[in-house]
DRENZA-774853 format. One record per residue (C-alpha): x, y, z. Coordinates in steps of 0.02 Angstrom, whole numbers, padded with zeros to 5 digits, always signed. Example, Ala and Ser with C-alpha at 12.3 -4.5 7.8 and 13.67 -1.06 7.14 Angstrom:
REM DRENZA-774853
+00615-00225+00390+00684-00053+00357
END
This chain:
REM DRENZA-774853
+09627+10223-06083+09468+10206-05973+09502+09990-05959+09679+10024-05894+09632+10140-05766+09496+10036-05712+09634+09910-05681+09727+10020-05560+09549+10029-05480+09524+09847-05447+09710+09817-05416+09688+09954-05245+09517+09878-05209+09589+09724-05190+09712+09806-05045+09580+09878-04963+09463+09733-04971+09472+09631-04794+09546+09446-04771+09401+09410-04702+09217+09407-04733+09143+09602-04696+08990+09552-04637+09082+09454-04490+09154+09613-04377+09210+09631-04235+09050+09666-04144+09031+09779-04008+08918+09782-03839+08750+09809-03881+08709+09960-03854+08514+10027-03842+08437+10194-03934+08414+10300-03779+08324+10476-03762+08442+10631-03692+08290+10747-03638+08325+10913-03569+08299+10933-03374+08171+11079-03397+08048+11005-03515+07923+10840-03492+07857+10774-03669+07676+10724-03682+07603+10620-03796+07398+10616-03839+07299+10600-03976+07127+10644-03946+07017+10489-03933+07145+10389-03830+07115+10318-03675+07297+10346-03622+07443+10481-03611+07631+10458-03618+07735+10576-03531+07926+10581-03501+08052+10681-03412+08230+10682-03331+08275+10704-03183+08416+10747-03106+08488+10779-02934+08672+10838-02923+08695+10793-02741+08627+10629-02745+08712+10593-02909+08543+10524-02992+08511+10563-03176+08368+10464-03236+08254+10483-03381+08069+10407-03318+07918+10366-03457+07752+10348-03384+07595+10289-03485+07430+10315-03382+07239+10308-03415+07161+10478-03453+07013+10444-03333+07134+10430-03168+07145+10589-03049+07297+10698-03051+07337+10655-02883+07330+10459-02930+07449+10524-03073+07553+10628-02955+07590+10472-02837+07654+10364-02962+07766+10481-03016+07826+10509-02833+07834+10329-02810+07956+10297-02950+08048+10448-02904+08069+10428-02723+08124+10230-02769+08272+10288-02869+08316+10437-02734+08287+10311-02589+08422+10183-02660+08528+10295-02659+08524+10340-02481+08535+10171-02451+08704+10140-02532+08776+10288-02462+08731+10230-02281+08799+10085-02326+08978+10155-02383+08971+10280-02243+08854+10231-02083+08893+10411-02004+08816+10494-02139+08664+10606-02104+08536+10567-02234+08364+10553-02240+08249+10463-02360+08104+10541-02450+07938+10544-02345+07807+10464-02483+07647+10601-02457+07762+10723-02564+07603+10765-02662+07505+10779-02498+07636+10904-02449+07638+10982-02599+07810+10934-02653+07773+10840-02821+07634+10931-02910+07560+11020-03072+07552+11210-03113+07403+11269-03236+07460+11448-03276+07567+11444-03097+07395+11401-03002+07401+11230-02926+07294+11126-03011+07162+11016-02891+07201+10835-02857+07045+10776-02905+07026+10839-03060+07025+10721-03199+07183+10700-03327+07081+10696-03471+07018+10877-03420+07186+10948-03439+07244+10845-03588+07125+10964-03686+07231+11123-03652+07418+11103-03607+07473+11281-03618+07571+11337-03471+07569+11174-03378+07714+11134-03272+07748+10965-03193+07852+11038-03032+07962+10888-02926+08071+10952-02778+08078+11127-02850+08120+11047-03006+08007+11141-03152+07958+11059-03296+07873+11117-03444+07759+11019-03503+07768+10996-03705+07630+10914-03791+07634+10810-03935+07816+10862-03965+07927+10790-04099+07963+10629-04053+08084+10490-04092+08016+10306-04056+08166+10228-04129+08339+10243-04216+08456+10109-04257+08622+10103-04362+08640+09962-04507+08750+09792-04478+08869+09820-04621+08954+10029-04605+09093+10047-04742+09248+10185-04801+09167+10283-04934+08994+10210-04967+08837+10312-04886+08778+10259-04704+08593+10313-04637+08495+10257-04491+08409+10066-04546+08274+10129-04431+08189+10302-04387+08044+10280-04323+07956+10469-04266+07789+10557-04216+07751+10729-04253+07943+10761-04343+07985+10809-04502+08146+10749-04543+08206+10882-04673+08205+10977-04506+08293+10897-04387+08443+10889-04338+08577+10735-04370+08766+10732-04285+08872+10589-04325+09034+10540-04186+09152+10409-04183+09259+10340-04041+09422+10304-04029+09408+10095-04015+09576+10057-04074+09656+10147-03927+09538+10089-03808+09438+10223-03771+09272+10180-03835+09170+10298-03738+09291+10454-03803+09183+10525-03939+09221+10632-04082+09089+10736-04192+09111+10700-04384+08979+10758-04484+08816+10823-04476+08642+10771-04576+08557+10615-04602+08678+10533-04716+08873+10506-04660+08987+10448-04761+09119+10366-04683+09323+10395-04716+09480+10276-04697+09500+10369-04532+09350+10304-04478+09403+10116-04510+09397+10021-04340+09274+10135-04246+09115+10141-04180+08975+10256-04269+08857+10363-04161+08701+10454-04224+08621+10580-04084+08451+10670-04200+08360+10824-04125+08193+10793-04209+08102+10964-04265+07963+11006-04355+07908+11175-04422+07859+11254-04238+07957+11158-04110+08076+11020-04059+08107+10860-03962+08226+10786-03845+08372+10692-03919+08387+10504-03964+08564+10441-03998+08620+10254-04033+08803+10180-04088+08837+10044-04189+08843+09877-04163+08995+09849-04268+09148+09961-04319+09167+10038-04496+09276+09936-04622+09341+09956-04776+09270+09957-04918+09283+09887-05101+09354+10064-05133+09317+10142-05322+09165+10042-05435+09134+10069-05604+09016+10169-05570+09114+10280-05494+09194+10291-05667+09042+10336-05737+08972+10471-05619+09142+10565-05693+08968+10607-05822+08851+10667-05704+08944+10777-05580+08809+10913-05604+08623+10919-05614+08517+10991-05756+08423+11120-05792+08278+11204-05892+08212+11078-06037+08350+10953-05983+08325+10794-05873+08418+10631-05817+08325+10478-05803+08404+10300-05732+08323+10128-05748+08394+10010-05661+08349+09816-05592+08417+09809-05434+08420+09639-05402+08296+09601-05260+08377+09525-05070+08236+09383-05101+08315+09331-05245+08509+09360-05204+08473+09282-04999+08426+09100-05073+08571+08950-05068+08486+08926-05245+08557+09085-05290+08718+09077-05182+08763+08908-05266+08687+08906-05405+08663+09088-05507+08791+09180-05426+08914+09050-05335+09069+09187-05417+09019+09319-05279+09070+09320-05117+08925+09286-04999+08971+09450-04896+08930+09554-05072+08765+09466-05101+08711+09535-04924+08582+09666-04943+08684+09761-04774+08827+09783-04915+08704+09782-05080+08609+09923-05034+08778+10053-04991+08828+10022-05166+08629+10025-05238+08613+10187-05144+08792+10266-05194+08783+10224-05354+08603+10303-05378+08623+10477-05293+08793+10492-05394+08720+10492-05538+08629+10659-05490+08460+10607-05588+08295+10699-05598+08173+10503-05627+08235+10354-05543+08149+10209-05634+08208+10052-05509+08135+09863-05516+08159+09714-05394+08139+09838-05260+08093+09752-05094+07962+09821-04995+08086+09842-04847+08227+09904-04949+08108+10054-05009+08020+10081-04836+08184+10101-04739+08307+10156-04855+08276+10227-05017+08121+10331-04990+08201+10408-04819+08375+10437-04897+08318+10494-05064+08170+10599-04998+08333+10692-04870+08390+10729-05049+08246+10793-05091+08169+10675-05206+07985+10601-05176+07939+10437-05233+07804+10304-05259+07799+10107-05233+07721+09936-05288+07738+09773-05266+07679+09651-05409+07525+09575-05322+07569+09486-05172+07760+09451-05185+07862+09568-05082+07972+09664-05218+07905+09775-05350+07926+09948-05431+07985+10105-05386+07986+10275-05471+08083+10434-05376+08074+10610-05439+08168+10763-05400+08048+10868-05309+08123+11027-05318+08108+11005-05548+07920+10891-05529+07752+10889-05426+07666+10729-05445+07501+10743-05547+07444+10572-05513+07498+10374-05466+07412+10234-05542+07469+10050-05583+07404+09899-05638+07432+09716-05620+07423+09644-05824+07331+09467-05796+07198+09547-05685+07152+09693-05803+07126+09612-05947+06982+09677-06019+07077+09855-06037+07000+09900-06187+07136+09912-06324+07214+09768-06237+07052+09661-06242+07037+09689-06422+07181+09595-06428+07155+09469-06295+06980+09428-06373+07067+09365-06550+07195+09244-06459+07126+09066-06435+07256+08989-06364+07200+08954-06183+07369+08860-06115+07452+09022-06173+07302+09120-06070+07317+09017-05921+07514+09056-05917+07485+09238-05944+07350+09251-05810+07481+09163-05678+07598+09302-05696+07626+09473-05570+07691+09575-05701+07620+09755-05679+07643+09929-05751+07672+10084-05633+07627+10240-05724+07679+10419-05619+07639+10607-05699+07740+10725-05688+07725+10912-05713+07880+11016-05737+07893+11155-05625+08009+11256-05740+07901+11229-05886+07713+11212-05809+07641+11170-05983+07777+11004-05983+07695+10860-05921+07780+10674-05922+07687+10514-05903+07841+10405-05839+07791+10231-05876+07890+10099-05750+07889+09871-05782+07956+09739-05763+07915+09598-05866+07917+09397-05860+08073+09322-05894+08053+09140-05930+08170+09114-06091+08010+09009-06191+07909+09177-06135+07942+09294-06271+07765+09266-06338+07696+09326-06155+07835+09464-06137+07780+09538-06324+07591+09537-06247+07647+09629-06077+07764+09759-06179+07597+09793-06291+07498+09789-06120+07621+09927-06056+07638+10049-06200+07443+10031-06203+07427+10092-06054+07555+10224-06008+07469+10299-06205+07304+10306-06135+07347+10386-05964+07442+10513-06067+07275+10540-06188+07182+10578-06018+07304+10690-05949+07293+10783-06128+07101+10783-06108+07109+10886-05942+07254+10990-05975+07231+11035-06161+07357+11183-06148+07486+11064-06098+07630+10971-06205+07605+10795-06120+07764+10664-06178+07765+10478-06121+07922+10391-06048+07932+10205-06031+08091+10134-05916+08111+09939-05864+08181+09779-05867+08076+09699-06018+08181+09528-06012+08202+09549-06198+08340+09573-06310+08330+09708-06461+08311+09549-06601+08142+09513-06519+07979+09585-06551+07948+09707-06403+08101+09824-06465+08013+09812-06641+07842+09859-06554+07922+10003-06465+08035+10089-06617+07942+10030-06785+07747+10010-06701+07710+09868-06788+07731+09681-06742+07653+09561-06893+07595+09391-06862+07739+09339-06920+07841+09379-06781+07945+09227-06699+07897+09268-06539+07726+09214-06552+07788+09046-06573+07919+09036-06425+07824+08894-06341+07748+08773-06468+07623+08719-06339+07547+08906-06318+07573+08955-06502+07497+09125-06548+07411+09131-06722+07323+09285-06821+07379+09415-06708+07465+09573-06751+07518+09723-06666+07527+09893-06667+07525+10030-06567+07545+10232-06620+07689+10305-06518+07829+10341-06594+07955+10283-06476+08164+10261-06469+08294+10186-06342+08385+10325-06271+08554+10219-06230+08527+10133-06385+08565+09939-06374+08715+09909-06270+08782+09745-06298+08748+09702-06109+08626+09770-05973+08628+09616-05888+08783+09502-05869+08795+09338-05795+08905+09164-05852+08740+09088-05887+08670+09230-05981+08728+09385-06055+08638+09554-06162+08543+09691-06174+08360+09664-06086+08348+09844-06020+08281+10008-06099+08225+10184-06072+08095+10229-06201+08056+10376-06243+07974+10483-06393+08073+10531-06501+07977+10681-06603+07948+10730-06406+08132+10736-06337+08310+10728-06405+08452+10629-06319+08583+10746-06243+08697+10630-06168+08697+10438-06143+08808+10384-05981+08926+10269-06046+08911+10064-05987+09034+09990-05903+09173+09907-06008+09179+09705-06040+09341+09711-05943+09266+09790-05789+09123+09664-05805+09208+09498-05804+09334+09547-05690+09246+09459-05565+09171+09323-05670+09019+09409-05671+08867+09517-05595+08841+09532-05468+09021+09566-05375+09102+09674-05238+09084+09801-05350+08916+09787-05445+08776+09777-05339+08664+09692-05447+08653+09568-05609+08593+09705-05704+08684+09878-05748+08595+10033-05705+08543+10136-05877+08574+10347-05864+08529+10480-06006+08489+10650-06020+08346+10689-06122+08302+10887-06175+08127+10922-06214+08092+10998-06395+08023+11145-06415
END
């Protein structure tokens, strides 16, 4: 029942799906972020221990039909009046052009340009508490106290607001599409809080041709865009706020109209499961490898690994509206992600997941520029503690160096100690049940296919380690019930020895995988390690699918005399998988498929 409806899906994606490529738009004028600052206040910016102060201001003058915002940046150690006659010189140049056109339109005109000694005459100057304040005091000497100070120009008042919320930039991504979350690619603030402020989305009415006619369609940080919308223009206009004041406006438009989409995914399908969040002892978890833009932007992979998907879906501009849809559909308490680029986290998951109220932590393995991410709902968890480590430069962790110390293989060594693979280990503390804690243990392991010797040493590496954060955790909060969680891609399939490790704790010397490479055989080592740990979605027959490569290499681990499964989210069909040759697609964002299960702690 659930394969033929998906087939109605794909049959009215593929109507709504362009001709053409939907990365190549019609593209619009380029249009700069631009402040909209109230005519009564002037924003200053200092931090003590600068040599320089920002301030800026609009004015405005009705009759001469001038509306101008003007920034100034100026040394602290100038005189007010030096400060004053820059400002009247910048003013005076805008008012004075103005005359000049006018007398140009209209000869008979009586009009007189500005006199420049306005601060001489008292015209342009600055009020401490109403009292003039003396031209040759120093800047720096008011910078320490700002209250009441008025910057007044041509009667125009001003109050002067220090260190203000402040937005330095705010852009709108390449790639907008019907039904898929949109979210400024930049924000860039000072002194805002972003849960505060406030976001109003407009469109304009392009396809008549009336571009600048603007029409308010939602409000907060994320939009999500409707077939209505298809054609048009974005704009974003944000108030920033924090907890005792606010800012003047910044609003940009997009480059590029909003098209249509790929319509309904599978996962769409399969957030039908997670329409509500949990409660009490109950929690969703996701794992997911999201298939890193370094990886998906190379011809290698665009001819090569993926040469099925259109180029336009291997875009990280489309990738991440599905990554990010999918994700907050799913409504989940611990986000386990891998292949995260550093850029994908910094300017889109952490600020649209932490909007949703989730808080997160980051690392990339050693130098390359994707890594590991963990999110957690922070109105369920506080965050005990962060730690990670990178395997082949900790070695001589002690229950793994007992290990290490027995191999003589030094091929094998030299391989394992030119891998990045690193553990991220987060703790939780549940604010519903304060004694709960939960180490959530986050990799991402080498996938070479003659590795499985080095992948069974990094999966013993990584349940080593997440077990003895959780035995220090138990140390300092003996009152506590402290359970261990263990989410990733491990690049192994459930015949090999790591899913033995993990659910029977014992690997013998034996084991197959120890000789995977005859070159860096492993002999005389067993392994064994004491939690006793199950796969909460089991062993689907495919967490990763490709034409090359196909199966399950993905698992959330979890102990079992700790938690029972609630619900497991169920995986895609094969239909819905190869109905675009493979992963990724239009409508899977990634080679991998995201994991989901709710897990209830015992008790």
């Amino acid at each position: 029942m659930q394969s033929a409806f998906a087939v109605k899906l794909f049959a009215y994606r593929a109507h709504l799906i362009p001709s053409s490529s939907i990365l190549t738009s019609f593209r619009g004028r380029h249009v700069q972020p631009k402040h909209v600052l109230k005519m009564n206040e002037a924003f200053l910016r200092y931090e003590k221990g600068s040599e320089v102060f920002d301030i800026s201001f609009r004015y405005v003058d009705e009759t001469m039909k001038v509306d101008r915002q003007f920034n100034f940046s100026r040394q602290i150690a100038e005189s007010v009046n030096n400060f004053l006659k820059r400002v009247d010189t910048n003013v005076c140049k805008i008012i004075n052009k103005k005359v000049e056109r006018k007398r140009k339109k209209d000869a008979t005109l009586d009009i007189c340009s500005l006199p420049n000694d306005n601060v001489d005459a008292g015209k342009i100057m600055l009020l401490k508490d109403d009292t003039k304040v003396d031209g040759d005091v120093l800047c720096e000497s008011l910078l320490q106290d700002t209250a009441e100070l008025k910057l007044v120009i041509f009667e125009k008042t001003y109050l002067v607001k220090r260190n203000a919320p402040y937005i330095i930039n705010i852009l709108l991504p390449t790639s907008i599409l019907v039904g898929f979350p949109t979210y400024p690619s930049k924000f860039e603030s000072l002194y805002t809080e972003k849960k505060q402020s406030m976001f109003d989305w407009y469109k304009n009415d392009a396809i008549n041709n009336k571009p600048n006619l603007w029409t308010h369609v939602g409000n907060g940080y994320l939009y999500v865009p409707n077939i209505s919308d298809i054609g048009c223009n974005l704009k974003i206009s944000c108030e920033p706020r924090n907890e005792s004041d606010s800012g003047c406006n910044m609003e940009v438009q997009s480059k590029n109209v909003v098209e249509a989409g790929p319509g309904l995914c599978p996962f769409d399908i399969r957030h039908q499961f997670t329409k509500h969040k949990l409660l009490g002892r109950s929690f969703r978890v996701i794992s997911y490898n999201i298939l890193a833009d370094t990886y998906a932007d190379s011809d290698f992979s665009k001819d090569v690994l993926y040469p099925y998907c259109p180029q336009y879906a291997l875009d990280m501009d489309y990738r991440k509206q599905l990554i990010l849809k999918e994700i907050i559909g799913f409504n989940s308490d611990i986000i386990c992600l891998q292949e995260v680029d550093r850029s994908m986290y910094e300017y889109d998951l952490l600020p649209s997941l932490y909007m949703l109220n989730y808080d997160g932590v980051f690392v990339t393995k050693n130098e390359i520029s994707e890594g590991l991410a963990t999110f957690f709902n922070q109105e369920r968890f506080e965050k005990l503690g962060f730690e990670f480590s990178v395997m082949a430069q900790n070695t001589d962790f002690p229950k793994f160096a007992a290990i290490w110390s027995k191999i003589n293989n030094y091929k094998m060594k030299e391989r394992f100690f030119n891998r990045n693979t690193t553990i991220q280990v987060t703790t939780l503390r549940s604010k519903e049940n304060q004694s709960e804690i939960l180490i959530i243990g986050n990799t991402h392991l080498y996938f070479k296919p003659d590795a499985d010797h080095i992948r069974l040493l990094q999966g013993y590496y990584a349940i080593t380690y997440v077990h003895e954060v959780a035995r220090k955790i138990r140390e300092e909060n003996p009152e506590c019930n402290v359970s261990v969680i263990l989410c990733g891609d491990f690049n192994s399939t459930p015949e090999c020895g790591i899913y033995q490790l993990m659910t029977e704790n014992y690997v013998p010397e034996t084991c197959e995988d120890w000789r995977s490479n005859a070159e860096e055989a492993i002999e005389n080592v067993s392994l064994t390690q004491d939690l006793c740990m199950s796969s909460a979605c089991g062993t689907p027959e495919y967490t990763n699918y490709t034409p090359e490569f196909s199966g399950c290499l993905d698992y959330i681990f979890y102990e079992r005399d700790k938690f029972e499964v609630e619900q497991i989210i169920p995986m895609p069909s094969k239909e819905e998988l190869t109905l675009h040759t493979g992963l990724p697609s239009v409508v899977f964002p990634s080679d991998h498929i995201s994991l989901c299960a709710d897990l209830k702690l015992k008790g």
